[in-house]
PDB file of N, CA, C and O in Angstrom:
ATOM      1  N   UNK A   1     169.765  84.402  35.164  1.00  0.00           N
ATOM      2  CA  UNK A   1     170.226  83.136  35.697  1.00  0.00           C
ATOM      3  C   UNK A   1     171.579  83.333  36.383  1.00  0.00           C
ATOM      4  O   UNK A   1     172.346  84.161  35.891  1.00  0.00           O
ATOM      5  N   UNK A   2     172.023  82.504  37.705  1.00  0.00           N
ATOM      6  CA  UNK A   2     173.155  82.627  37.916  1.00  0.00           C
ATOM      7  C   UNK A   2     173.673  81.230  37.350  1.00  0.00           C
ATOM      8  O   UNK A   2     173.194  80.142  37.029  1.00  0.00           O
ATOM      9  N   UNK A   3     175.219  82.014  37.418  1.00  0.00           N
ATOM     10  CA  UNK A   3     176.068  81.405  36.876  1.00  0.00           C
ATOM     11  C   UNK A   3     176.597  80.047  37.842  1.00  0.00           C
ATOM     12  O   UNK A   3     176.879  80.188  39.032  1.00  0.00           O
ATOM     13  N   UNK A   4     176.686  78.631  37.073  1.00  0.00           N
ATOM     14  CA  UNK A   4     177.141  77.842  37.855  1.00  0.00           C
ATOM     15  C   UNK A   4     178.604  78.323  39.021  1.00  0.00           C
ATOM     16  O   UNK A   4     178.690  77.728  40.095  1.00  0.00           O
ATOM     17  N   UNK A   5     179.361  79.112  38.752  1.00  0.00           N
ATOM     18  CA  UNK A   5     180.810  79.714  39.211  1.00  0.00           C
ATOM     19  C   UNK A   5     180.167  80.091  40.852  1.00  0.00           C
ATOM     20  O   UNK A   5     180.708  79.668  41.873  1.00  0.00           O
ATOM     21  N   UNK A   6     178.879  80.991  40.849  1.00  0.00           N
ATOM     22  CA  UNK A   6     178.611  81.931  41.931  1.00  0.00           C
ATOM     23  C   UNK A   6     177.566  80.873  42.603  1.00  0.00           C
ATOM     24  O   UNK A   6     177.224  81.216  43.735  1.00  0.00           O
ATOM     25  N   UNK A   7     176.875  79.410  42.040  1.00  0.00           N
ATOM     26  CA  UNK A   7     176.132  78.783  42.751  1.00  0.00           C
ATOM     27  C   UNK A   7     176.806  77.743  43.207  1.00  0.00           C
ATOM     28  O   UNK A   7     176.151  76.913  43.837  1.00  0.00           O
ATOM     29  N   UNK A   8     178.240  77.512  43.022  1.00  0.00           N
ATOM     30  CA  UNK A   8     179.223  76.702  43.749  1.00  0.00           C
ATOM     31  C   UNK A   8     179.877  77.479  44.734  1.00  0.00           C
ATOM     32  O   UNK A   8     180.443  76.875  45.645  1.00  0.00           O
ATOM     33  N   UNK A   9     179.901  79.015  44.698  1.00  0.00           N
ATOM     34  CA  UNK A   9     180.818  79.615  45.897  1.00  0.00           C
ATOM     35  C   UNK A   9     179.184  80.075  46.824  1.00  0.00           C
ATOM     36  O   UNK A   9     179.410  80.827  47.773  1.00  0.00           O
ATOM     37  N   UNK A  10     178.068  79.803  46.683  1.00  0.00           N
ATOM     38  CA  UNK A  10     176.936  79.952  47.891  1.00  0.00           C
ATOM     39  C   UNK A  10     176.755  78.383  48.207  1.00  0.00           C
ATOM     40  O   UNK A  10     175.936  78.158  49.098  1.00  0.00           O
ATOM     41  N   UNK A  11     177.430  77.161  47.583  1.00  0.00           N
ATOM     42  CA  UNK A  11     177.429  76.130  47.687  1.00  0.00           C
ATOM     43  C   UNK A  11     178.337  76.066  49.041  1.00  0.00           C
ATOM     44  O   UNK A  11     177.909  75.926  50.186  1.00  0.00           O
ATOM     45  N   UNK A  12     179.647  76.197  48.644  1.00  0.00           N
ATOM     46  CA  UNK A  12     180.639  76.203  49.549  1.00  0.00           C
ATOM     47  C   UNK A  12     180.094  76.916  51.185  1.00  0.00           C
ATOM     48  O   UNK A  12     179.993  76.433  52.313  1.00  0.00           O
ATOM     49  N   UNK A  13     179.819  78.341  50.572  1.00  0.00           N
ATOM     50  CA  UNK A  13     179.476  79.093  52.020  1.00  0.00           C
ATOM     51  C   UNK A  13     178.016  78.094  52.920  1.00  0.00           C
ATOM     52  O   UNK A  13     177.841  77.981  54.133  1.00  0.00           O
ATOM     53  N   UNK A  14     177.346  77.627  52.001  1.00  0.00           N
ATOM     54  CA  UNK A  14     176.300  77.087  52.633  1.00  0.00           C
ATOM     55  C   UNK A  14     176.875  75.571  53.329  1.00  0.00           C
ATOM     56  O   UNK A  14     176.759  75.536  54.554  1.00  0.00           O
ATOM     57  N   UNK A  15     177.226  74.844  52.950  1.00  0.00           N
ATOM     58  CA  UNK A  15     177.690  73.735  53.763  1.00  0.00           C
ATOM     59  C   UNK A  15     176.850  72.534  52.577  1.00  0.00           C
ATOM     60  O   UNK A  15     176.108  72.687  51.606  1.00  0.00           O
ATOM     61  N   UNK A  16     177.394  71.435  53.228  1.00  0.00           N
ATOM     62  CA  UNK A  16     176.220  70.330  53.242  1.00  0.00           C
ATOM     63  C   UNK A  16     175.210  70.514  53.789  1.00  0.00           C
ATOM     64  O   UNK A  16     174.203  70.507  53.081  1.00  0.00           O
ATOM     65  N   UNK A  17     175.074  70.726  55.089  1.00  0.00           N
ATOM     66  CA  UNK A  17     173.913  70.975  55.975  1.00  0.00           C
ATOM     67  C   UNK A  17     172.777  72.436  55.529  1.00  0.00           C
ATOM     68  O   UNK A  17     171.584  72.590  55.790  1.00  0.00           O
ATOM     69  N   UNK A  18     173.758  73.348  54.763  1.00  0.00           N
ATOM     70  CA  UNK A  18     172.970  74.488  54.591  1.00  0.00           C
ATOM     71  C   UNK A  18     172.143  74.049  53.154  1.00  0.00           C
ATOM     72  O   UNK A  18     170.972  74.418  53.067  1.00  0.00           O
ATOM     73  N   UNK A  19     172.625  73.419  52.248  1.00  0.00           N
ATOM     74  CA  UNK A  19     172.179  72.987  50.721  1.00  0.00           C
ATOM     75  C   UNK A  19     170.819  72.170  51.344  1.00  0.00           C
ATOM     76  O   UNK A  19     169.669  72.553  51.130  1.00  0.00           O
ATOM     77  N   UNK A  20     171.069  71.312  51.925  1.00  0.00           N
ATOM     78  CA  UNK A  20     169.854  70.355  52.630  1.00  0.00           C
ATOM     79  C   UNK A  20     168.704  70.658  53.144  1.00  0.00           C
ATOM     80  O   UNK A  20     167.600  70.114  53.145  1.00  0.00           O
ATOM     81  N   UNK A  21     169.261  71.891  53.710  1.00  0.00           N
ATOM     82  CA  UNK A  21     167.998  72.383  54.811  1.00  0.00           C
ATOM     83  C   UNK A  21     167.110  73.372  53.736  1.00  0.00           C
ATOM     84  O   UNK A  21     165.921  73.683  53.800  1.00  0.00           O
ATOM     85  N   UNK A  22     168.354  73.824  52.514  1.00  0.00           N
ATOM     86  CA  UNK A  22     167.264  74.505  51.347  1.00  0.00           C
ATOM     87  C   UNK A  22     166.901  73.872  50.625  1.00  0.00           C
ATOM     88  O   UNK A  22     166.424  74.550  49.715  1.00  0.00           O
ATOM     89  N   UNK A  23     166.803  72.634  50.405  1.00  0.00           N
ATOM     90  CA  UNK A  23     166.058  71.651  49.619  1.00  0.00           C
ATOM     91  C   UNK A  23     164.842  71.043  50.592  1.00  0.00           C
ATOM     92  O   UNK A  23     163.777  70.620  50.141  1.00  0.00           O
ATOM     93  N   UNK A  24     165.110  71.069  51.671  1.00  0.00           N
ATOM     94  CA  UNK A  24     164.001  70.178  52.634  1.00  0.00           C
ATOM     95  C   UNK A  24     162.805  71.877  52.799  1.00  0.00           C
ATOM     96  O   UNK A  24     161.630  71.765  53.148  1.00  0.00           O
ATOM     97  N   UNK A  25     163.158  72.640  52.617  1.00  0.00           N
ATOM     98  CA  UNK A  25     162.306  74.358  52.587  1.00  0.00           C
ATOM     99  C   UNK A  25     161.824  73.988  51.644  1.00  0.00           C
ATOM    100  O   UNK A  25     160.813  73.361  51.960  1.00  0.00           O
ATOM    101  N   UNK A  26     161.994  74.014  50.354  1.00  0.00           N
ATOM    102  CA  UNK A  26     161.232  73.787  48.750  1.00  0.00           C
ATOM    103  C   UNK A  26     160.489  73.007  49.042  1.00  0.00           C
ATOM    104  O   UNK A  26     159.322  73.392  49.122  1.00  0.00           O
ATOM    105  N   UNK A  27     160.799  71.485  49.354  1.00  0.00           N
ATOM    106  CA  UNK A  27     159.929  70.894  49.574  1.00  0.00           C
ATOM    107  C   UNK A  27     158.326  71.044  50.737  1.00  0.00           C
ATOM    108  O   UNK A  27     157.183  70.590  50.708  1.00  0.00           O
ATOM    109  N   UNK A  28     158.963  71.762  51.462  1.00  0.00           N
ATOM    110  CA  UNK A  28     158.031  71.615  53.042  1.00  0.00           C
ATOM    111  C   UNK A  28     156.842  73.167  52.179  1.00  0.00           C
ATOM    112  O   UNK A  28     155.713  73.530  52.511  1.00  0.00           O
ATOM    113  N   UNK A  29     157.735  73.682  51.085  1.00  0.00           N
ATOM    114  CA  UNK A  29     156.648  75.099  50.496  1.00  0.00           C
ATOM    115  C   UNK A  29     156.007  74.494  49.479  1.00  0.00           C
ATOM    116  O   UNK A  29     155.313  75.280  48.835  1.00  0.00           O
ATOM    117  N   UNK A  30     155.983  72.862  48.929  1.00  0.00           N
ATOM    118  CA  UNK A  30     155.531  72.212  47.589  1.00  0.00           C
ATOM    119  C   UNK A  30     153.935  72.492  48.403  1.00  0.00           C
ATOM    120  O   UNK A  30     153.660  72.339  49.593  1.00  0.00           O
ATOM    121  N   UNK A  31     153.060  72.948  47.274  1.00  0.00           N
ATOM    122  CA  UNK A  31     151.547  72.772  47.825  1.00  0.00           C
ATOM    123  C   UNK A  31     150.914  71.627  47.135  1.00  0.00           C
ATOM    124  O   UNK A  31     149.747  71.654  47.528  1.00  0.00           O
ATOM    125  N   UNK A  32     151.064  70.583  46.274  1.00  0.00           N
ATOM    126  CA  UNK A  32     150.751  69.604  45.893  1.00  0.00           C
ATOM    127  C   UNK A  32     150.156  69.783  44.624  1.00  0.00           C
ATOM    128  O   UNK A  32     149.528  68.875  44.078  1.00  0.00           O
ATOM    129  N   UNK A  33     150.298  70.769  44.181  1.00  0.00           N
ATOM    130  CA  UNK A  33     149.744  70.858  42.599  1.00  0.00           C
ATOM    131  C   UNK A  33     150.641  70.481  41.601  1.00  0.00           C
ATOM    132  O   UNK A  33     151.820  70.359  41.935  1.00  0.00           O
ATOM    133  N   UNK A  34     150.249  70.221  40.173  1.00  0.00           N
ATOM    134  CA  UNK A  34     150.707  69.408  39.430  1.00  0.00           C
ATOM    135  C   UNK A  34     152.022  71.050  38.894  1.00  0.00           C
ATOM    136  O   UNK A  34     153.183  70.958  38.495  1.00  0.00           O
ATOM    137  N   UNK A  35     151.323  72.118  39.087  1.00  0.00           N
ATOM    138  CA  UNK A  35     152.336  73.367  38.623  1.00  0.00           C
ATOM    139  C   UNK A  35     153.313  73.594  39.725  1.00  0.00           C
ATOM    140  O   UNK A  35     154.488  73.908  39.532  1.00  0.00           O
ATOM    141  N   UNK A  36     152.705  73.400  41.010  1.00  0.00           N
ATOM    142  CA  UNK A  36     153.815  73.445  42.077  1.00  0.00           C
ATOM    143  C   UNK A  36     154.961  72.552  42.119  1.00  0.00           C
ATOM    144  O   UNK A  36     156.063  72.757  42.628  1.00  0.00           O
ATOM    145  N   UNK A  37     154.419  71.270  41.349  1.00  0.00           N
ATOM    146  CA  UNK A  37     155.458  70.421  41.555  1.00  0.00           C
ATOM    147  C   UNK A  37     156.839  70.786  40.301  1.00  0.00           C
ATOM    148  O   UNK A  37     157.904  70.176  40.203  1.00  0.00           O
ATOM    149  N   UNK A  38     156.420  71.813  39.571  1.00  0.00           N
ATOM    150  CA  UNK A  38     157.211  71.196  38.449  1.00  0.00           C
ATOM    151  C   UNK A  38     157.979  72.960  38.815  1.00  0.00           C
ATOM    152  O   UNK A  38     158.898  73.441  38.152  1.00  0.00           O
ATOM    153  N   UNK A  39     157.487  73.456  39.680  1.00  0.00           N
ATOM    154  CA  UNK A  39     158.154  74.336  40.177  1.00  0.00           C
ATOM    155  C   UNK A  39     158.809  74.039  40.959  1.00  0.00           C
ATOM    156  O   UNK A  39     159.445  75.056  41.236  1.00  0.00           O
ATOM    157  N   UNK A  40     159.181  73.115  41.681  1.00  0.00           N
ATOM    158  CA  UNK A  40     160.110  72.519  43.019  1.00  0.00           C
ATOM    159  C   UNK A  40     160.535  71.790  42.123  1.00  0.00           C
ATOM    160  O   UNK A  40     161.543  71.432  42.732  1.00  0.00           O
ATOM    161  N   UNK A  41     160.634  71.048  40.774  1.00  0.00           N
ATOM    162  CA  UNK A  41     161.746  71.020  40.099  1.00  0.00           C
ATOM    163  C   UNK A  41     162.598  72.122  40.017  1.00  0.00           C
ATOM    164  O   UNK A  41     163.739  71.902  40.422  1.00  0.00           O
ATOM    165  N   UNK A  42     162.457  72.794  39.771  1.00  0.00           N
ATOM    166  CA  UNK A  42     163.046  73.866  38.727  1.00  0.00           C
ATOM    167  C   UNK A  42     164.177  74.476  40.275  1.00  0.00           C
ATOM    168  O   UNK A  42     165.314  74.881  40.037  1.00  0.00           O
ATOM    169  N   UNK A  43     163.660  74.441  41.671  1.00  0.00           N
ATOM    170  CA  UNK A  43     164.279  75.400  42.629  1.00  0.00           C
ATOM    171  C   UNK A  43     165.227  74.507  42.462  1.00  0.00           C
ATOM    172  O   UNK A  43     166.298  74.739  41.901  1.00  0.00           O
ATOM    173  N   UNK A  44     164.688  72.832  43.213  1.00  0.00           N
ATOM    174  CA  UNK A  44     165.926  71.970  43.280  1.00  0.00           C
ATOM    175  C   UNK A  44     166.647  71.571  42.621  1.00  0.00           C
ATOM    176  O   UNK A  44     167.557  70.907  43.119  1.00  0.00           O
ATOM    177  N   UNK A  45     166.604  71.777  41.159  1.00  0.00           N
ATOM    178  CA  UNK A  45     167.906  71.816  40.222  1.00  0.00           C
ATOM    179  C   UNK A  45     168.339  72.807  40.119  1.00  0.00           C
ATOM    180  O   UNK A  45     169.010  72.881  39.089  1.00  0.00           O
ATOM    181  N   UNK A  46     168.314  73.918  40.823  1.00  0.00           N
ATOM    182  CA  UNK A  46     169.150  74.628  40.895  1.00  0.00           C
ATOM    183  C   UNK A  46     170.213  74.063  42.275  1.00  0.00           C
ATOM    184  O   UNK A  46     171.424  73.911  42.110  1.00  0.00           O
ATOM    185  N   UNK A  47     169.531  73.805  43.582  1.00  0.00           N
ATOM    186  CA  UNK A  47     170.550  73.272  44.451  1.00  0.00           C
ATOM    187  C   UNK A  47     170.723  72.207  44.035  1.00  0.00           C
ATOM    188  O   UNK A  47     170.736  71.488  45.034  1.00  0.00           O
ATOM    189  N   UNK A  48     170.935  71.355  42.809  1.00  0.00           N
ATOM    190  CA  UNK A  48     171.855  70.577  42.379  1.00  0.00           C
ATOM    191  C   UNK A  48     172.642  70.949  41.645  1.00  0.00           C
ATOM    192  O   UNK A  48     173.532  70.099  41.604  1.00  0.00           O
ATOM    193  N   UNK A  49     172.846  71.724  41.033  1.00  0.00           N
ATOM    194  CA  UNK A  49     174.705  73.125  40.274  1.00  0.00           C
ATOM    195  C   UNK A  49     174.823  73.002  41.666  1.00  0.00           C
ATOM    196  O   UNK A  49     175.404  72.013  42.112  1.00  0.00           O
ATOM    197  N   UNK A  50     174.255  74.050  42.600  1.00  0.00           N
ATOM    198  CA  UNK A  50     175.076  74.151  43.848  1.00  0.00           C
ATOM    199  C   UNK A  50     175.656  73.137  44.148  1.00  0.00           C
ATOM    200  O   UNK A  50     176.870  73.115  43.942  1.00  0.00           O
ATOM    201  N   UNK A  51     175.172  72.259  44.581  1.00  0.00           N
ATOM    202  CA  UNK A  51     176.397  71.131  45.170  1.00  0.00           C
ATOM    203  C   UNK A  51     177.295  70.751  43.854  1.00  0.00           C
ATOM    204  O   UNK A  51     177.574  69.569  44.056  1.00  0.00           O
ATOM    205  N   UNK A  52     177.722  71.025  42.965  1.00  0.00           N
ATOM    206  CA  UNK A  52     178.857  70.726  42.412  1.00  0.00           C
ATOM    207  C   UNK A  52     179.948  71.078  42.928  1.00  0.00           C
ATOM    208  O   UNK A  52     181.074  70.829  42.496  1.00  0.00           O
ATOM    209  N   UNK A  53     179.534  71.932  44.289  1.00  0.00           N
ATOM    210  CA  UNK A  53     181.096  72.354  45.063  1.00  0.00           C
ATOM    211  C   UNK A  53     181.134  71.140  45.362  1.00  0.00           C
ATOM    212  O   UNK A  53     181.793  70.583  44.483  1.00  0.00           O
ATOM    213  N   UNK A  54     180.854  70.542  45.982  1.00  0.00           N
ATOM    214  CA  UNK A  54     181.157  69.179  47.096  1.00  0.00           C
ATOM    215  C   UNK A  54     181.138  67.839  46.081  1.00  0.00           C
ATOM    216  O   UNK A  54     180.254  67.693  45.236  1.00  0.00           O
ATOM    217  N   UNK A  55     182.190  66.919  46.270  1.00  0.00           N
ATOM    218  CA  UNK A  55     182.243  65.785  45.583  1.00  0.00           C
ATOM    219  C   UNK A  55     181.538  65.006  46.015  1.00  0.00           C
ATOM    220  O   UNK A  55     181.150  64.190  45.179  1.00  0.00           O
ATOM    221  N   UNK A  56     181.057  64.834  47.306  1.00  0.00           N
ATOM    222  CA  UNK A  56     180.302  63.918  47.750  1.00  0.00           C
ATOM    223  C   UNK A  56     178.660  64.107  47.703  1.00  0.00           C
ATOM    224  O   UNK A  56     177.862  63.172  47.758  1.00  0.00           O
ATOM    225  N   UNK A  57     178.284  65.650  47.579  1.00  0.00           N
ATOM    226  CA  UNK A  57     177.259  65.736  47.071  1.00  0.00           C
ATOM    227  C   UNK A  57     176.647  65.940  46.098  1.00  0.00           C
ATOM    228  O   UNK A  57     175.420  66.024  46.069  1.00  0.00           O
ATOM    229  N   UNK A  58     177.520  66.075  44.972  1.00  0.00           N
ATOM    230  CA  UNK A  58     177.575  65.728  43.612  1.00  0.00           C
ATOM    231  C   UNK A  58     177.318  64.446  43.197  1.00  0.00           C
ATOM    232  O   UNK A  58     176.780  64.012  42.179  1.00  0.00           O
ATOM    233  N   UNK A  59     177.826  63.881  44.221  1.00  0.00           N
ATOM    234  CA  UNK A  59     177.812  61.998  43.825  1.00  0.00           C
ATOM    235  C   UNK A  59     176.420  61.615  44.415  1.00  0.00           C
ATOM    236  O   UNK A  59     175.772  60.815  43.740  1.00  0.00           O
ATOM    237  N   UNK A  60     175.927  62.018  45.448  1.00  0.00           N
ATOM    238  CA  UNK A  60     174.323  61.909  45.514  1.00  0.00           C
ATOM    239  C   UNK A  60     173.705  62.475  44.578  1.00  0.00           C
ATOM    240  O   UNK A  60     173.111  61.619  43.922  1.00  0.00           O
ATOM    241  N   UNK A  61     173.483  63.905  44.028  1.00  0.00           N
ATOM    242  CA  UNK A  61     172.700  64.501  42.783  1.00  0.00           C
ATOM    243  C   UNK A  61     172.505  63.368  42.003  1.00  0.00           C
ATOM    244  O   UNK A  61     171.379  62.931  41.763  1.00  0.00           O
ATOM    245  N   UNK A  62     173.629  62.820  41.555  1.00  0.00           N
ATOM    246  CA  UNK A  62     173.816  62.047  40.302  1.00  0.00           C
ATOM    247  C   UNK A  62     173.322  60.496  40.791  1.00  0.00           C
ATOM    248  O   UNK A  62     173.020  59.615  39.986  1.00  0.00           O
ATOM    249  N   UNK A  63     173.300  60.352  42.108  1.00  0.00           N
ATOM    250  CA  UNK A  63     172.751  58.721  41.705  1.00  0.00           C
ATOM    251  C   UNK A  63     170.969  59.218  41.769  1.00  0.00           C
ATOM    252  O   UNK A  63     170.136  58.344  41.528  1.00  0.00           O
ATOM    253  N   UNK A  64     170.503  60.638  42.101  1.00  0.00           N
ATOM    254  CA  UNK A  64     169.249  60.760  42.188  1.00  0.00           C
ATOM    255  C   UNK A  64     169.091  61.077  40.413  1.00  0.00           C
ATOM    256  O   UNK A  64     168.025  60.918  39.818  1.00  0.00           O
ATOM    257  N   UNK A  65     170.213  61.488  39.832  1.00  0.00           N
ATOM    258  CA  UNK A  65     169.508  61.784  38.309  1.00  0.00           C
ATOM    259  C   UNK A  65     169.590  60.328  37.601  1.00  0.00           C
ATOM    260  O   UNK A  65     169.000  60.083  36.549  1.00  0.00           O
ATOM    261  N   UNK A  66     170.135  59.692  38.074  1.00  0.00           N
ATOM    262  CA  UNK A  66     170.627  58.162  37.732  1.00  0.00           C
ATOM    263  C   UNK A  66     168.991  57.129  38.072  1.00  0.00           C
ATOM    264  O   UNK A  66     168.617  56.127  37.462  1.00  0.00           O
ATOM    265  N   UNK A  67     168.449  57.696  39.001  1.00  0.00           N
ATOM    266  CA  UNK A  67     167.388  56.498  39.745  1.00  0.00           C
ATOM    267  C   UNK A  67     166.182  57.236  38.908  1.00  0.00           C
ATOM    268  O   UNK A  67     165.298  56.460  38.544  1.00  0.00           O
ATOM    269  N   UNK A  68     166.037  58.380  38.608  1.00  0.00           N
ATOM    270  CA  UNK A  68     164.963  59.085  37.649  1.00  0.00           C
ATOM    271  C   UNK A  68     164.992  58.699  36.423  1.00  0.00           C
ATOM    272  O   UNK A  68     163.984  58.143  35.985  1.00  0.00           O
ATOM    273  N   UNK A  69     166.173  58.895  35.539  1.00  0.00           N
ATOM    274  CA  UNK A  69     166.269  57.940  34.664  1.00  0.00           C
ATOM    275  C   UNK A  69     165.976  56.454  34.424  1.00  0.00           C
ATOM    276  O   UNK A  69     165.359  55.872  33.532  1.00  0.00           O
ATOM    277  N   UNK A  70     166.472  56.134  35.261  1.00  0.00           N
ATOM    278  CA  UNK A  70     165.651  54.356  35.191  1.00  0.00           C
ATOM    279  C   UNK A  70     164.065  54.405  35.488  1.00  0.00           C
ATOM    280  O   UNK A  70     163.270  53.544  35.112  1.00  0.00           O
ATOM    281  N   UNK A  71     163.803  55.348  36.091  1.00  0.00           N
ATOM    282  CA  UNK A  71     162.339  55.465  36.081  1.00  0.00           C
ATOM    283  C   UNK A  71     161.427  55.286  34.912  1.00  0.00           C
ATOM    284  O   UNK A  71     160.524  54.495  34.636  1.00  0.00           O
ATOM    285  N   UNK A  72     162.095  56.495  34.218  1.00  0.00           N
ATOM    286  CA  UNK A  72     161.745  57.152  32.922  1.00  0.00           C
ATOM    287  C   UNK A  72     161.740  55.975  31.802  1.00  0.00           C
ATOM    288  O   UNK A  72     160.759  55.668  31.125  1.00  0.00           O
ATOM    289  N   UNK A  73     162.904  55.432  31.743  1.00  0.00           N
ATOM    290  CA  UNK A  73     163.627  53.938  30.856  1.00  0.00           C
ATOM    291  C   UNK A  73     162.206  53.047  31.060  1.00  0.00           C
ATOM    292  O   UNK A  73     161.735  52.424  30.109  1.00  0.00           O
ATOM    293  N   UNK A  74     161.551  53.046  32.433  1.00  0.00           N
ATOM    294  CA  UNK A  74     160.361  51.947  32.325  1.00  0.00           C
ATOM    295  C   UNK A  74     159.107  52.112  31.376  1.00  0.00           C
ATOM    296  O   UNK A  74     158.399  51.253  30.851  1.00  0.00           O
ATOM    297  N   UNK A  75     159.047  53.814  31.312  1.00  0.00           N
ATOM    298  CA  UNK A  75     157.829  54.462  30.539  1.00  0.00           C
ATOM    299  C   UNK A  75     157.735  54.414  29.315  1.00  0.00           C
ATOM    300  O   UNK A  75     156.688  54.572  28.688  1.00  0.00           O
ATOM    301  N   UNK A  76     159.330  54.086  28.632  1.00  0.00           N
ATOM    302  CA  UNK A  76     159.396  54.438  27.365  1.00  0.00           C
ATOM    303  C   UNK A  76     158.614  53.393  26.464  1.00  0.00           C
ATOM    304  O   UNK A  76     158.560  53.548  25.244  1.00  0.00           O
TER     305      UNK A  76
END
């Protein structure tokens, strides 16, 4: 596993625009299976540590872990 330290300094080098365009890749490689999907979890929480470089995209991560949760809150 890398370390949150080294996925905030490929955070930094990548940009906003570079974090995005590797989250919109995961997605565009999801093949629609119920294992694929829970594998495009797993990439894109990783580019969510990454953006803990950026405050402002930290603050998106979190209203997306924020809107999943209320999801979840309906199921219980």
């Amino acid at each position: 596993m890398i370390k949150i330290k080294e996925l905030r300094e490929v955070g930094d080098k990548l940009g906003r625009e570079g974090m995005s365009q590797m989250a919109q890749k995961f997605i565009s490689e999801y093949n629609g299976s119920y294992r694929g999907a829970m594998k495009l979890c797993g990439e894109l929480s990783v580019i969510a540590k990454m953006a803990t470089c950026d405050d402002y995209w930290e603050e998106q991560v979190n209203k997306g872990v924020f809107n999943a949760e209320c999801k979840i809150e309906l199921i219980k």
